[in-house]
N, C-alpha and C positions, 0 to 999 in steps of 0.2 A: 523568388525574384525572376528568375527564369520564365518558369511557367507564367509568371501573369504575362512578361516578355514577349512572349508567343501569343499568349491568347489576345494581346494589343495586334502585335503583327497580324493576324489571323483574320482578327476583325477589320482592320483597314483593307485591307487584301479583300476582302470579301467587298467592301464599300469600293472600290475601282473595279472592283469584275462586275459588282451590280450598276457602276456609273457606265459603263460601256456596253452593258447588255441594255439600258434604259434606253441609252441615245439610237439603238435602232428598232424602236417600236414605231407602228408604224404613223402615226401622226405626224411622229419627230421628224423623218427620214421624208415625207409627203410635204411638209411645210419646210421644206429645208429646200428641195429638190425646186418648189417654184422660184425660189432664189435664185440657187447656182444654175438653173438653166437658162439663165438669162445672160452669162456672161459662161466666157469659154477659157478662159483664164484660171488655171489652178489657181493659182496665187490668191487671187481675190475671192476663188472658191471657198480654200480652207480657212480665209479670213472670215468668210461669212460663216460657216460652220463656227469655229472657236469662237467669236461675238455671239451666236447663238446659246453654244454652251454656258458663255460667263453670265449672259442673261438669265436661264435657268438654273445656274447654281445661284447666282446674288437674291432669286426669291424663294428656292431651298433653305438657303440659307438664314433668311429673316426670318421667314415663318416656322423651320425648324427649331432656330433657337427660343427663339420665343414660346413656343411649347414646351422648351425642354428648361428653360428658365421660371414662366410663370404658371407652367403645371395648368395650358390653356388645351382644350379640345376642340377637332374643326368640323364641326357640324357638317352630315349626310348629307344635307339641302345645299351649306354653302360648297360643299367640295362638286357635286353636279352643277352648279350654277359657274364652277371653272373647268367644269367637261365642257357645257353648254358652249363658253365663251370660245374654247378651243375650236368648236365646231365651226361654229361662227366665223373666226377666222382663217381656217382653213379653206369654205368657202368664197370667202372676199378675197383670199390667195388667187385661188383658183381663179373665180371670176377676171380677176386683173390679168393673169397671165394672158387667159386665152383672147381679152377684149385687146391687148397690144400685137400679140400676134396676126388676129385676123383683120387689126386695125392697120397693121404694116409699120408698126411701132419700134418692134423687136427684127431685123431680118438681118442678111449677111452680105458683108459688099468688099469687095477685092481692092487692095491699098498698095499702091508700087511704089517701089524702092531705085530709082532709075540708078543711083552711085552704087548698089547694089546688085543691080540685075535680077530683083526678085519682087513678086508679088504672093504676098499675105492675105488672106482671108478673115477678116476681124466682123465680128457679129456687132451691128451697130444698133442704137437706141435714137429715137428722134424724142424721148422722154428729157423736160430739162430739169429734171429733177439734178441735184450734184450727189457727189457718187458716195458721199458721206451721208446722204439722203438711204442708199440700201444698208450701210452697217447699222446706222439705226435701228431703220426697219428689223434687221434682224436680232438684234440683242431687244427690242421693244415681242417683238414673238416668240423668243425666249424668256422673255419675265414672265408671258401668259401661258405658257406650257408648264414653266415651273410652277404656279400656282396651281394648277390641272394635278401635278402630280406630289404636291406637298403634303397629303391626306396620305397616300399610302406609304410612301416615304416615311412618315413623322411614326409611325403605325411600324413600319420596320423598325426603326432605331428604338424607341420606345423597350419592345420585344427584345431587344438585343444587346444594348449597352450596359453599363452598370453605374454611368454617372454623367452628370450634365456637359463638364469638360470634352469626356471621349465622346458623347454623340454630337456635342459641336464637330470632333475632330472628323469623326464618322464621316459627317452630313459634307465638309470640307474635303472630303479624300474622294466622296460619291462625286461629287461634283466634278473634282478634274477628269475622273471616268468619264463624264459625259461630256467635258469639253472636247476630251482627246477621242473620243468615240464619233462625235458628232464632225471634228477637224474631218478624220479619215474618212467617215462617211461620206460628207460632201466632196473629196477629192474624188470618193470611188465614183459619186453621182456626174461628177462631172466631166470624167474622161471619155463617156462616150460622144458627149454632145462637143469634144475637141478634136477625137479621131475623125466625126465627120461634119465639122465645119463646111467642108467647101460644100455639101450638098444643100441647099438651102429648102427644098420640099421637104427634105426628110427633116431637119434641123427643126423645122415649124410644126411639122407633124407630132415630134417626140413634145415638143415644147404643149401642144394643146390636148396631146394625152398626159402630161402632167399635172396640167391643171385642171380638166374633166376629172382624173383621179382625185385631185384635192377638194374640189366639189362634192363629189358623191360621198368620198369622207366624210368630208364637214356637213353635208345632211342629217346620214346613217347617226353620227355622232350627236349631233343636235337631238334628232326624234327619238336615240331610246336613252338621253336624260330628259327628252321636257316626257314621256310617257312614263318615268319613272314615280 
């Protein structure tokens, strides 16, 4: 009793340290980063992170149970055609980042407080998108990253469980690894671009080295699955 005790503990333990080593590869942490640099607000940072996360487990979560349910396999071809689509999107990240920035989209404008005596620095959007328009966005690019990574995953638990139940449970424990991996992550991505708010060259510099980054990803990524 015990020992299976353990070896449950063991294995869950193992599904959060691997939920939290997955949320900082680098896709995750590139497609995450053109979000939170758009806003200098922790707050909304780690909200976008965790929406990311729930999105990536909620398609972990389908498609692992369902393999571990109806004893389904995910074809080589269709798992690269969800590397492909990751690529894909990382560029179209990219692209947008950097077309608001040097469109003057994204920049940083000083807001005073006269009952106050103080003036703030807030990073403003002339985008009228509503702001429930970016949580979207980001739990909608967490369902395609979770598809991207449901093939090795499903490939993991398989190897390592001993029954349908615990790799439900597995696939569930991995999952808030990478909610809570991806929260912190985007907090840590977004501290710099708060510390230096008032500087606005720099602030737009960092922002269209993030998305140039996210671009050359989503290339690199696309050419060696369609060469595959």
């Amino acid at each position: 009793m015990l020992e299976t005790l353990f070896s449950s503990l063991t294995l869950f333990g193992l599904g959060l340290v691997l939920g939290l080593q997955h949320a900082l590869e680098a896709d995750h942490v590139v497609a995450v980063s053109t979000l939170v640099s758009q806003t200098k607000s922790l707050k909304k940072s780690a909200v976008l992170g965790a929406v990311w996360g729930l999105g990536h487990t909620l398609t972990l979560f389908i498609v692992g149970a369902a393999v571990l349910l109806f004893n389904l396999a995910i074809p080589e071809s269709l798992a690269r055609l969800f590397e492909f689509f990751v690529g894909l999107l990382l560029t179209i990240l990219g692209i947008d980042l950097v077309r608001k920035v040097l469109r003057g989209e994204i920049h940083l404008h000083e807001h005073e407080h006269p009952e106050e005596g103080v003036v703030h620095t807030h990073i403003h959007s002339h985008s009228h998108s509503p702001a429930h328009h970016h949580t979207h966005r980001s739990f909608f690019i967490g369902l395609v990253h979770g598809l991207a990574g449901s093939g090795a995953l499903v490939l993991l638990v398989l190897t390592t469980v001993q029954s349908v139940s615990e790799g439900v449970v597995f696939i569930l424990v991995f999952g808030v690894g990478s909610i809570l991996g991806m929260w912190l992550t985007s907090i840590a991505i977004a501290l710099p671009f708060k510390f230096i708010s008032r500087f606005e060259k720099v602030n737009s510099t960092l922002r269209v080295v993030a998305g140039v980054i996210s671009i050359a990803l989503g290339v690199i990524v696309m050419l060696e699955m369609a060469s595959g």
